[in-house]
mmCIF file of the C-alpha atoms, coordinates in Angstrom:
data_MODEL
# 
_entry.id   MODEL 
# 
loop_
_atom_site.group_PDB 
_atom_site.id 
_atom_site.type_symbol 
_atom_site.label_atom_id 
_atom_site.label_alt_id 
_atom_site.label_comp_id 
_atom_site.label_asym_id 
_atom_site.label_entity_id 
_atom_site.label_seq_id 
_atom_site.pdbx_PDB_ins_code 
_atom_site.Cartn_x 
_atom_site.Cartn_y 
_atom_site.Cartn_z 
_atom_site.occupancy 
_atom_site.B_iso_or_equiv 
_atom_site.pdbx_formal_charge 
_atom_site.auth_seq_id 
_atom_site.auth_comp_id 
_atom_site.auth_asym_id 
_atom_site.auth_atom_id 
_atom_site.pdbx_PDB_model_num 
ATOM 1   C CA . UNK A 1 1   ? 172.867 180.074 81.284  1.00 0.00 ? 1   UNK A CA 1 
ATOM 2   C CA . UNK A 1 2   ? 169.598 178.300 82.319  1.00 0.00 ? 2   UNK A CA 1 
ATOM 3   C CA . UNK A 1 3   ? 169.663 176.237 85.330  1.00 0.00 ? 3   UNK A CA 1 
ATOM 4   C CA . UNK A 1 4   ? 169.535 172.288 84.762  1.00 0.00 ? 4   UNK A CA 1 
ATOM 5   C CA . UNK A 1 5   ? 166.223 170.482 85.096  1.00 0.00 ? 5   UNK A CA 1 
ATOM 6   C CA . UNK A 1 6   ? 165.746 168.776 88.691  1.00 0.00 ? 6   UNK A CA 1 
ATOM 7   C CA . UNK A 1 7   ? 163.751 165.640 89.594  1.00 0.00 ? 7   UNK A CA 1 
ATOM 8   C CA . UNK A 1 8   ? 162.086 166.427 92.857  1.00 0.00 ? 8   UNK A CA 1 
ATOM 9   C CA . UNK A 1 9   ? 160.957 163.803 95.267  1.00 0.00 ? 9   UNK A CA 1 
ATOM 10  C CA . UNK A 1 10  ? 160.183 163.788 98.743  1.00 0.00 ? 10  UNK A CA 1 
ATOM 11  C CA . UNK A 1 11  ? 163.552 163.002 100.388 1.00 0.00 ? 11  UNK A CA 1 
ATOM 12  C CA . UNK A 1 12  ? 165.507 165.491 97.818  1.00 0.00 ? 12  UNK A CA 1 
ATOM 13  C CA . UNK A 1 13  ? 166.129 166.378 94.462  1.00 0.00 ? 13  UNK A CA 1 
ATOM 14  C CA . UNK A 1 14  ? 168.669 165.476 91.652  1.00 0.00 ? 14  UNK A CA 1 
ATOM 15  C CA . UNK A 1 15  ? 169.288 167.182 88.361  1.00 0.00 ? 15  UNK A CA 1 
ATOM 16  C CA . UNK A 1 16  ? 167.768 165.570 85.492  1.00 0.00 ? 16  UNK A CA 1 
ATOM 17  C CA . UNK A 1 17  ? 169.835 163.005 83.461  1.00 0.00 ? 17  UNK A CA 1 
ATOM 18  C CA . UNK A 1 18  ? 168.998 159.403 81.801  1.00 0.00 ? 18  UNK A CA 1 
ATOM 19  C CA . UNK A 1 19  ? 169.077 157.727 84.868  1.00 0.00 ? 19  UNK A CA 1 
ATOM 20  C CA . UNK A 1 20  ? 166.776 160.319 87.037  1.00 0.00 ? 20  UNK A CA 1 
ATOM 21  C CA . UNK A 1 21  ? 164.512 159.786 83.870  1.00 0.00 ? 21  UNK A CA 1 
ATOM 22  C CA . UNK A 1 22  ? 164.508 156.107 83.875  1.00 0.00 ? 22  UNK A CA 1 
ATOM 23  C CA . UNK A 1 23  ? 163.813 155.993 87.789  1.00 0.00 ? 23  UNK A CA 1 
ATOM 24  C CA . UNK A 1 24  ? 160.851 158.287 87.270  1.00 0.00 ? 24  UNK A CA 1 
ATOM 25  C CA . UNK A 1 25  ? 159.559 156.310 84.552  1.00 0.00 ? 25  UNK A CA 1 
ATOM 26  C CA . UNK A 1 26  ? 160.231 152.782 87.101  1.00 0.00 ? 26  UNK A CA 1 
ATOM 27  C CA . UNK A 1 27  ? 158.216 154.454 90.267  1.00 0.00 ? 27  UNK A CA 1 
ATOM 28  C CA . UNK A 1 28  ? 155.005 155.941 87.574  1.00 0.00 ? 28  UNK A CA 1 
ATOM 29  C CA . UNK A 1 29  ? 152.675 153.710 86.863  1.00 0.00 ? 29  UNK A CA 1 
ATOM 30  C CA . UNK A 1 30  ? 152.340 152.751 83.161  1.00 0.00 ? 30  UNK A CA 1 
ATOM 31  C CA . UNK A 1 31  ? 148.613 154.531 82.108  1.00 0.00 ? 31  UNK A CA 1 
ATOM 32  C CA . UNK A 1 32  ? 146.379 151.972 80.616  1.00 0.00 ? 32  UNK A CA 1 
ATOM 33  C CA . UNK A 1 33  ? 145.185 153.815 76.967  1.00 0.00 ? 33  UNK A CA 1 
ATOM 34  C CA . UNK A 1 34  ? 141.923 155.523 77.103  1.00 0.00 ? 34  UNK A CA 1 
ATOM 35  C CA . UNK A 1 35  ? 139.020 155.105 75.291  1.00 0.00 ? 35  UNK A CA 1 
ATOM 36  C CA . UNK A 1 36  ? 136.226 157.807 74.947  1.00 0.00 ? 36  UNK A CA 1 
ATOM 37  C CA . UNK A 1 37  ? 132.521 156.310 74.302  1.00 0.00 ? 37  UNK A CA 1 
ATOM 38  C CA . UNK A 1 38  ? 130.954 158.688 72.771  1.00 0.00 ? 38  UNK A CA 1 
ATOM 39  C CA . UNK A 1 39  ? 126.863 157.567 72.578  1.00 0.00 ? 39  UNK A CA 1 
ATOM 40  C CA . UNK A 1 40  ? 123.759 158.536 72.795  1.00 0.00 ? 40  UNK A CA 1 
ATOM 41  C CA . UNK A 1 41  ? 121.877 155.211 73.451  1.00 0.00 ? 41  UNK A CA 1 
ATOM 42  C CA . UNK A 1 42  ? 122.893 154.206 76.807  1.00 0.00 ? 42  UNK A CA 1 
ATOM 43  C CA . UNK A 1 43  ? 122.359 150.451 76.570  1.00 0.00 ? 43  UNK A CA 1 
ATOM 44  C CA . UNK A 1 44  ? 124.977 150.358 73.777  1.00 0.00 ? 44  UNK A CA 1 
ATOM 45  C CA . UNK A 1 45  ? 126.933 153.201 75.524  1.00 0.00 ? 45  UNK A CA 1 
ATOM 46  C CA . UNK A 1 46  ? 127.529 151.208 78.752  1.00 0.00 ? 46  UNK A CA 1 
ATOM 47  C CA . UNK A 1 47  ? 127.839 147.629 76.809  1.00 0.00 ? 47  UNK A CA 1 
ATOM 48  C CA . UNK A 1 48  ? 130.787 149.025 74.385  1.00 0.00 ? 48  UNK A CA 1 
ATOM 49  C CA . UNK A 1 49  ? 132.425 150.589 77.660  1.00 0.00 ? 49  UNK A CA 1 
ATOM 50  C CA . UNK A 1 50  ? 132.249 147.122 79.938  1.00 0.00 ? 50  UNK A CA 1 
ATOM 51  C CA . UNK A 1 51  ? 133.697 145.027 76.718  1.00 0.00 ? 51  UNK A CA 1 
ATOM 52  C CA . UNK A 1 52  ? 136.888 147.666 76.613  1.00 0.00 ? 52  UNK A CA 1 
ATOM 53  C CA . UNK A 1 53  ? 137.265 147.723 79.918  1.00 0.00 ? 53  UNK A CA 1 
ATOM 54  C CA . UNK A 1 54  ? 136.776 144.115 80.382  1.00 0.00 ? 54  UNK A CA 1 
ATOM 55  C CA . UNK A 1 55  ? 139.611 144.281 77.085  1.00 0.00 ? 55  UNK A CA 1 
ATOM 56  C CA . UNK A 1 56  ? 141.897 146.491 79.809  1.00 0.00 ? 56  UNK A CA 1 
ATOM 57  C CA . UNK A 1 57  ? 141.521 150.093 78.694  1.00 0.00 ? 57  UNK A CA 1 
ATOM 58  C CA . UNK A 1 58  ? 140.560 153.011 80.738  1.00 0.00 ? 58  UNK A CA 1 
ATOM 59  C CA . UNK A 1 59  ? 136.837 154.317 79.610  1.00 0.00 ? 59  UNK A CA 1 
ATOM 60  C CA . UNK A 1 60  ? 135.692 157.551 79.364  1.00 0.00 ? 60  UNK A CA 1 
ATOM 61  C CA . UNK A 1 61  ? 131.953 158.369 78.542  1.00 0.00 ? 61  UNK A CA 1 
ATOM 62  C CA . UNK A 1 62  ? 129.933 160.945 76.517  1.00 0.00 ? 62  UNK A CA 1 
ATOM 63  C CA . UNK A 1 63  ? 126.146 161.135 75.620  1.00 0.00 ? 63  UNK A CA 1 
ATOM 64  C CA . UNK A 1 64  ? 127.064 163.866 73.115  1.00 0.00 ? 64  UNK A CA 1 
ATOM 65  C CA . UNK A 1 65  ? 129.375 165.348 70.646  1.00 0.00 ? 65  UNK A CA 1 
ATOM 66  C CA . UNK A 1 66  ? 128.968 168.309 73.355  1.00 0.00 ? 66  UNK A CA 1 
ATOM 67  C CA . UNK A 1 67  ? 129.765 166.545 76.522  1.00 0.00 ? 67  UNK A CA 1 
ATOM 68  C CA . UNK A 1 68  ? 132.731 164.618 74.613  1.00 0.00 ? 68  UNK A CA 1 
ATOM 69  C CA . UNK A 1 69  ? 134.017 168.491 73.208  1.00 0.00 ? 69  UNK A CA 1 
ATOM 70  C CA . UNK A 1 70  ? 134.131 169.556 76.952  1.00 0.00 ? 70  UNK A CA 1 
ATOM 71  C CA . UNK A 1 71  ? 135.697 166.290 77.816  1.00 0.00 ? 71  UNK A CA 1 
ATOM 72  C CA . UNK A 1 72  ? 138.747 166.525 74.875  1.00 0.00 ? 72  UNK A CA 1 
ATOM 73  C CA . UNK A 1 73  ? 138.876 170.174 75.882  1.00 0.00 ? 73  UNK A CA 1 
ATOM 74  C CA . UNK A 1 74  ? 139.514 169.397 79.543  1.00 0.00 ? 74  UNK A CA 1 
ATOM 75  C CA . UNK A 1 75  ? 143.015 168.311 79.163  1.00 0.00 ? 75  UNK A CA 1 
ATOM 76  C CA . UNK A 1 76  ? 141.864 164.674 80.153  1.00 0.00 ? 76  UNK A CA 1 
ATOM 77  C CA . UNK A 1 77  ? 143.966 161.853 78.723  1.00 0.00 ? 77  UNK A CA 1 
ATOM 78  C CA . UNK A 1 78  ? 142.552 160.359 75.884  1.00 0.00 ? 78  UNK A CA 1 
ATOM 79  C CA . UNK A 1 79  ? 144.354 157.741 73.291  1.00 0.00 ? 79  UNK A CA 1 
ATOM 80  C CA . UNK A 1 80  ? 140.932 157.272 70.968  1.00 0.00 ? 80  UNK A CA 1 
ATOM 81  C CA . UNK A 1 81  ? 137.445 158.082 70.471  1.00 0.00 ? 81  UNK A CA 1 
ATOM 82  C CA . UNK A 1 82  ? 134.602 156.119 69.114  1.00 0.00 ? 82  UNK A CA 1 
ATOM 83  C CA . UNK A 1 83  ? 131.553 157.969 68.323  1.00 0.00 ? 83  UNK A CA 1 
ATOM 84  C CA . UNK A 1 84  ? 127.972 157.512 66.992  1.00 0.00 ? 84  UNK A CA 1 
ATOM 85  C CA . UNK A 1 85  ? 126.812 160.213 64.313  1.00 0.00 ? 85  UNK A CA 1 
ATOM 86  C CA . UNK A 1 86  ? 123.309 161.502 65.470  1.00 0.00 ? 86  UNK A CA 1 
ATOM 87  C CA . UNK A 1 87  ? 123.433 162.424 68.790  1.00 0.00 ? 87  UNK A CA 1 
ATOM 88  C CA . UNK A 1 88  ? 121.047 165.347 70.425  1.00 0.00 ? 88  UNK A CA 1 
ATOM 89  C CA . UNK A 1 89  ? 122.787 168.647 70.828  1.00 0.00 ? 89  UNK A CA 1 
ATOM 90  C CA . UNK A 1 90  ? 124.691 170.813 68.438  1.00 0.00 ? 90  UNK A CA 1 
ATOM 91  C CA . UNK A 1 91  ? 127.258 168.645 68.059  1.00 0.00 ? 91  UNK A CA 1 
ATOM 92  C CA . UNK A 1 92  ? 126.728 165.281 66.234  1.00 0.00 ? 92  UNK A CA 1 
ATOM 93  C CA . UNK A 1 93  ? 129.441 162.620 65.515  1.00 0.00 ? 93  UNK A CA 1 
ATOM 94  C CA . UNK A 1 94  ? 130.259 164.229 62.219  1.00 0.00 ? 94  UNK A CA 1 
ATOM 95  C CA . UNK A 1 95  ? 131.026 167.412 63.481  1.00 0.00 ? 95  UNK A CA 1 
ATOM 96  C CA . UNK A 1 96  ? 133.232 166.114 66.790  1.00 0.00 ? 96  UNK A CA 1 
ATOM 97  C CA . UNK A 1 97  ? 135.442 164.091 64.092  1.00 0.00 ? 97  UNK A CA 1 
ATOM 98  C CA . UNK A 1 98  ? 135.905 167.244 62.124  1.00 0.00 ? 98  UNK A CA 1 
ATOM 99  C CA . UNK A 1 99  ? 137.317 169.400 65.484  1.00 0.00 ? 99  UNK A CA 1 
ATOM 100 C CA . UNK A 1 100 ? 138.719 166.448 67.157  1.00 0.00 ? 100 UNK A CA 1 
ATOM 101 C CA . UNK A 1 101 ? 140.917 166.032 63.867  1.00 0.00 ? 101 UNK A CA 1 
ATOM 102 C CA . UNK A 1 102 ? 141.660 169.539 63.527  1.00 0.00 ? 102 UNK A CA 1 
ATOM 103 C CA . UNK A 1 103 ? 142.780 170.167 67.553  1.00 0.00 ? 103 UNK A CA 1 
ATOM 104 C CA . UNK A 1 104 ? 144.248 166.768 67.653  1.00 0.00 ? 104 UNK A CA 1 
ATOM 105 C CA . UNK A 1 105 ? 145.437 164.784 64.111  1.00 0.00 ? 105 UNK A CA 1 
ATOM 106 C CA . UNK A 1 106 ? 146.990 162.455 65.284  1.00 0.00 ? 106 UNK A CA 1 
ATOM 107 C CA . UNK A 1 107 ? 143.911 161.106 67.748  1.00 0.00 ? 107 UNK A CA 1 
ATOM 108 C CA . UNK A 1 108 ? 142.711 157.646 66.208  1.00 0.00 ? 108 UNK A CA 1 
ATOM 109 C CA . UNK A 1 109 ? 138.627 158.363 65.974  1.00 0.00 ? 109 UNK A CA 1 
ATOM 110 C CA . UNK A 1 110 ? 135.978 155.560 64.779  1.00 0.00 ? 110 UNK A CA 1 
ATOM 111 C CA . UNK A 1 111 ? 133.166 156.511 63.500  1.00 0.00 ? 111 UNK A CA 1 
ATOM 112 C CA . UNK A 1 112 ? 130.294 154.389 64.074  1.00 0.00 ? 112 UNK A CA 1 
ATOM 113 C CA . UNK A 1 113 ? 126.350 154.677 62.327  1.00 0.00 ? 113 UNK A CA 1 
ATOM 114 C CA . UNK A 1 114 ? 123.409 152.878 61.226  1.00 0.00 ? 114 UNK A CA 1 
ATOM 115 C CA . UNK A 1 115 ? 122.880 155.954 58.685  1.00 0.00 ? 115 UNK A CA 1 
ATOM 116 C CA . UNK A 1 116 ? 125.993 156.697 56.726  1.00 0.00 ? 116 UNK A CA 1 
ATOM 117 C CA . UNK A 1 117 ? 128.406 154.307 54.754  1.00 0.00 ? 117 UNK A CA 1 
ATOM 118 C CA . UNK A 1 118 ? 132.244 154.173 55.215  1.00 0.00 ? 118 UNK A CA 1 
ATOM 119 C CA . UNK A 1 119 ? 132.847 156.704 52.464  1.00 0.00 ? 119 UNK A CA 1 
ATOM 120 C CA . UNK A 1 120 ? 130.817 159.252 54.200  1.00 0.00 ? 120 UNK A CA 1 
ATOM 121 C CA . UNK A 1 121 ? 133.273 159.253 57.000  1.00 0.00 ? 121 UNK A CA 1 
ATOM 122 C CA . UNK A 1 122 ? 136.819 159.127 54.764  1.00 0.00 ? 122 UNK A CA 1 
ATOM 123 C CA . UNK A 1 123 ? 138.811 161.392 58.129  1.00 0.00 ? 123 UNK A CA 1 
ATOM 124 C CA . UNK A 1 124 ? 137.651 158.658 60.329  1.00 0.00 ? 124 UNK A CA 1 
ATOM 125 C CA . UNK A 1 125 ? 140.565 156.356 60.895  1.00 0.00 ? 125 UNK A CA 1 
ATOM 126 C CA . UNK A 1 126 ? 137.557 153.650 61.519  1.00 0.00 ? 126 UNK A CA 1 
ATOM 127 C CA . UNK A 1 127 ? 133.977 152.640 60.981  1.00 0.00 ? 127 UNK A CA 1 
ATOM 128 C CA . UNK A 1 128 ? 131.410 149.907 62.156  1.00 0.00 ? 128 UNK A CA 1 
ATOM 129 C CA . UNK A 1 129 ? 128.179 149.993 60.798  1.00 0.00 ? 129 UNK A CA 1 
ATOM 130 C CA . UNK A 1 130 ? 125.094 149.343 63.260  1.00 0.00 ? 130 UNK A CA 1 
ATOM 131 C CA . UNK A 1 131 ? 124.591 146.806 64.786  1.00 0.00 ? 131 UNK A CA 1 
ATOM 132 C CA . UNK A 1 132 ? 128.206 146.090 64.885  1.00 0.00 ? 132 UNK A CA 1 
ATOM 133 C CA . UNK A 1 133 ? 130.205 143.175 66.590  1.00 0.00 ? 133 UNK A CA 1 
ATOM 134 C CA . UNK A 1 134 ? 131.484 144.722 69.938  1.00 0.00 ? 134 UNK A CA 1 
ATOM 135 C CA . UNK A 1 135 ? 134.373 141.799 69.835  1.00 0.00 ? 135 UNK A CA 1 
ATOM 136 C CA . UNK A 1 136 ? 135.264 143.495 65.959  1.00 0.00 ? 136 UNK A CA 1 
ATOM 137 C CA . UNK A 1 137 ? 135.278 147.132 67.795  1.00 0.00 ? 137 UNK A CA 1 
ATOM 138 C CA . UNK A 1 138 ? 137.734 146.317 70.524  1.00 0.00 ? 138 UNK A CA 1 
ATOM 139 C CA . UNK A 1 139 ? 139.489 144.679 68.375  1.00 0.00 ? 139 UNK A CA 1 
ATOM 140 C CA . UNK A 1 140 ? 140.314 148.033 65.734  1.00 0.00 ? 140 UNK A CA 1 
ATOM 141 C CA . UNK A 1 141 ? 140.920 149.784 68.946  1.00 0.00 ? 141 UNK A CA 1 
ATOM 142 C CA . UNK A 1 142 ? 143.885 147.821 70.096  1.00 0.00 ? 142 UNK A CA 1 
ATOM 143 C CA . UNK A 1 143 ? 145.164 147.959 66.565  1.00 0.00 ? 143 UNK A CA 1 
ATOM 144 C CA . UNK A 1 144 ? 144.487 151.718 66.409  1.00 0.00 ? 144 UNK A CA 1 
ATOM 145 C CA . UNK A 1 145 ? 145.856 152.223 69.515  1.00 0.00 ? 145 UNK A CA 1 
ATOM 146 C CA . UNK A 1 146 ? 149.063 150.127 68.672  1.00 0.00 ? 146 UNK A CA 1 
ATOM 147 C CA . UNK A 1 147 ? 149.994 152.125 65.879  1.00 0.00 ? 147 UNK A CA 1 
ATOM 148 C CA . UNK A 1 148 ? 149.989 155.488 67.222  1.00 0.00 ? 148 UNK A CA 1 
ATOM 149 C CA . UNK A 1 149 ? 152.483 154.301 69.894  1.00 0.00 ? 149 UNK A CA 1 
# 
């Protein structure tokens, strides 16, 4: 027989039962959902990321499909990812969305592009052509983000 789960805290521990897990959940913080930027041009990079965080989501930002890999790989929290398409590196938006959806399904990813059409990005759970609306982008994200939860 396994030993029972224990919450530990500084002044002592107590097994694990529906109330220990509704105190932990009272003293944690709620996380605000993450967003990772993923974009090469770093005007509309740093815009996108002040109008979500000014929208109260956490940001997280990537110049490439590369740095953003590293990023998803890292274990850091990460509720949805918008990316651009052609990006330097080996990795362009195209190819992120493919291994993004392949590690992670269920990740909500918007694709945005001033190259490809919406039916050129059909695993994409979004897509804003460029120049977009950054109001209309913020907007998909909290709906995105609202339905995976």
């Amino acid at each position: 027989m396994k030993d029972p789960a224990f919450l530990l805290f500084g002044w002592g521990s107590w097994p694990i039962t529906e109330s220990t897990r509704t105190l932990k959940a009272a003293l944690e913080p709620e996380r605000k959902p993450i967003v990772l930027v993923v974009e090469d041009e770093v005007l509309i990079r740093i815009m996108l990321a002040d109008c979500l965080r000014d929208a109260g989501y956490g940001v997280l930002q990537a110049a490439s499909g590369d740095e953003a890999l590293i990023l998803l790989a890292s274990g850091v929290p990460c509720d949805l990812v918008i990316s651009d398409v052609c990006m330097p590196g080996k990795t362009d938006g195209l190819a992120l969305l493919s291994q993004t959806k392949f590690d992670n399904p269920d990740l909500p990813f918007i694709v945005v592009s001033g190259h490809l059409l919406s039916v050129d990005v059909v695993q994409a759970d979004g897509f804003f052509s460029k120049p977009y609306d950054f109001s209309e982008v913020v907007a998909a994200v909290g709906r995105l983000i609202e339905t995976r939860r």
